[in-house]
C-alpha positions in Angstrom: 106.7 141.4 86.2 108.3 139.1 88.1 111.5 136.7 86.6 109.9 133.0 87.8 113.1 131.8 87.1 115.0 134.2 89.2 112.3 133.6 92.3 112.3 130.0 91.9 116.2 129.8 92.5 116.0 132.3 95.3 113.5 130.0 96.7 114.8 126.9 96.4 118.3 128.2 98.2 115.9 129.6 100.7 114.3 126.0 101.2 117.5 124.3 101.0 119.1 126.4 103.9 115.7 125.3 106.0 116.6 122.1 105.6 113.7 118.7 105.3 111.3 117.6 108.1 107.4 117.4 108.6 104.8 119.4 108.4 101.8 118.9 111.5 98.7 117.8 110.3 96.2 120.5 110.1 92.6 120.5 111.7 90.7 121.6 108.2 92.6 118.9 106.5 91.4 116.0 109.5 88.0 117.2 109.1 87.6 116.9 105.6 88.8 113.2 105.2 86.4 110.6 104.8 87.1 106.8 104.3 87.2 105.9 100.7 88.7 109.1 99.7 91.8 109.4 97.7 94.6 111.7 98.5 97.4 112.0 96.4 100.4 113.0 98.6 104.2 113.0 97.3 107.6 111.8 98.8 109.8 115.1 99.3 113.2 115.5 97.6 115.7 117.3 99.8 114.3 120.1 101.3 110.9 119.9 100.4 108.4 119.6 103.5 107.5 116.3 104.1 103.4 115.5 104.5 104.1 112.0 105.8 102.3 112.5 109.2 98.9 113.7 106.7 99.6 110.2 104.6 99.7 108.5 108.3 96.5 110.2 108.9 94.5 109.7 105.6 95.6 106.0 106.0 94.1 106.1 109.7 90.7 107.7 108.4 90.0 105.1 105.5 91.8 106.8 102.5 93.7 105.7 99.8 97.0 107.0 99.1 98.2 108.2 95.5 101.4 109.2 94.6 102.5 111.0 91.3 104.4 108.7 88.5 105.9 111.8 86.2 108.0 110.0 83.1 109.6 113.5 81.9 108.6 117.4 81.6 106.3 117.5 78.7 104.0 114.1 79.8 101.4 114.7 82.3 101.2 113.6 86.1 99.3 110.0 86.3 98.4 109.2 90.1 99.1 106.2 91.4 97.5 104.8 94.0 100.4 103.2 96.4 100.1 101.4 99.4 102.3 101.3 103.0 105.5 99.2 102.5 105.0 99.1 98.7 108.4 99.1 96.8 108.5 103.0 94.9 111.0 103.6 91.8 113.3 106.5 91.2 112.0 108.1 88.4 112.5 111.3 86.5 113.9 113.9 88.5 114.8 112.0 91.3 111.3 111.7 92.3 110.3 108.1 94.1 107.1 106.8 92.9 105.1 103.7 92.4 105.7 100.9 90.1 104.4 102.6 86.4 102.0 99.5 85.7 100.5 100.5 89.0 96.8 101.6 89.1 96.0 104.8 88.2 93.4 107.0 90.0 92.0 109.9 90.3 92.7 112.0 93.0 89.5 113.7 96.1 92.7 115.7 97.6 95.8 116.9 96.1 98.8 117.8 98.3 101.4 119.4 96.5 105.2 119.9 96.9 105.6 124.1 96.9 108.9 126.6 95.5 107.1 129.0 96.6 103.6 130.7 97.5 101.5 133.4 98.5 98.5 134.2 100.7 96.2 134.1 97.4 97.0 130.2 96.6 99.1 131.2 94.0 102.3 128.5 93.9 105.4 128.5 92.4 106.7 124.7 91.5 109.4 123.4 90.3 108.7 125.2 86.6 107.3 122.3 84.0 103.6 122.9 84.9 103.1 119.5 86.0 100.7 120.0 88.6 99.0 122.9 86.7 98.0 120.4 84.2 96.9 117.8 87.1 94.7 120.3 89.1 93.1 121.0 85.7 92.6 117.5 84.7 91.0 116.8 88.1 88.9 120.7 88.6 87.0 118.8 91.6 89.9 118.2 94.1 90.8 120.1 97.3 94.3 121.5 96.0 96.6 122.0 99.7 100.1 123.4 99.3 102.2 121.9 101.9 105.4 123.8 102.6 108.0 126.1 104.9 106.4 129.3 105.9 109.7 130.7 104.5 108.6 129.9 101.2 106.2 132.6 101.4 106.2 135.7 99.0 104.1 138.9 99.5 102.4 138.6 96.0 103.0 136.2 92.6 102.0 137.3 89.3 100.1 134.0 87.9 100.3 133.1 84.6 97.1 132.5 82.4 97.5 128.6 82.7 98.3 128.5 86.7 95.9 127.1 88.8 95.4 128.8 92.2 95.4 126.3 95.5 92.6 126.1 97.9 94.9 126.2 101.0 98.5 126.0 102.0 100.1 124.5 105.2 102.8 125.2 107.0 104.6 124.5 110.0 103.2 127.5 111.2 99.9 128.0 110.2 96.4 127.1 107.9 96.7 129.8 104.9 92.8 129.6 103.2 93.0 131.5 99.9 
């Protein structure tokens, strides 16, 4: 069995020593946006990998951006849609996100902020099961891990309440799982 609590510290210090920056825009991801489309994206805290250039590029094909609004650990994700230039709040855990009285929506993609993954879409986040609960409250979206292929693991025992993702990104490369 493996200690997530252990793994997820190893894995952050690992991320942290990487250090921020952008992840390229992958083909698969291009040639599934469609004008009208929501995406919810996310704005990285320190290390994380940034998807920036894929909000640039659902912005360029017609999509509406969403970003999560998180009041504390136990309350569920609400997305936010949020629009270039608009003013975003630092909220719990440090994370910037749209005004709360913003309108909430409900996300085509999800691109999600990764600890940790492996080759089968299993993810380790940051531990409150924020984005478990979101990818279960919205089954129908395209769930895309976006991190640092040095966040990869050879294997992740999932609990009964994770929720695997359809595809990670890297710098690297296109993982399908």
């Amino acid at each position: 069995m493996i200690d997530k609590r252990a793994l997820r510290a190893r894995m952050r210090a690992i991320r942290d020593a990487h250090g921020p920056g952008l992840i390229p825009v992958a083909r698969p991801f291009l040639d599934r946006l469609l004008p009208g489309q929501i995406v919810a994206a996310y704005r990285p805290i320190g290390a994380e990998a940034d998807p920036a250039l894929w909000v640039e590029a659902a912005l360029h094909a017609g999509a509406t951006i969403a970003l999560p609004h998180v009041v504390d650990r136990a309350s569920p994700i609400r997305f936010l849609t949020w629009a270039r230039g608009q003013d975003l709040h630092v909220g719990a855990f440090g994370l910037h996100q749209p005004d709360p009285e913003g309108p909430e929506c409900t996300p085509d993609i999800i691109l999600t902020p990764l600890v940790g993954f492996d080759r089968r879409g299993n993810r380790l986040g940051q531990g409150a099961g924020h984005y478990d609960r979101a990818f279960a409250a919205n089954p129908d979206a395209w769930r895309v891990g976006i991190a640092w292929a040095i966040q990869e693991v050879e294997a992740m025992s999932p609990d009964a309440w994770d929720i695997p993702l359809h595809a990670i990104a890297t710098e690297a490369e296109w993982i399908v799982a």
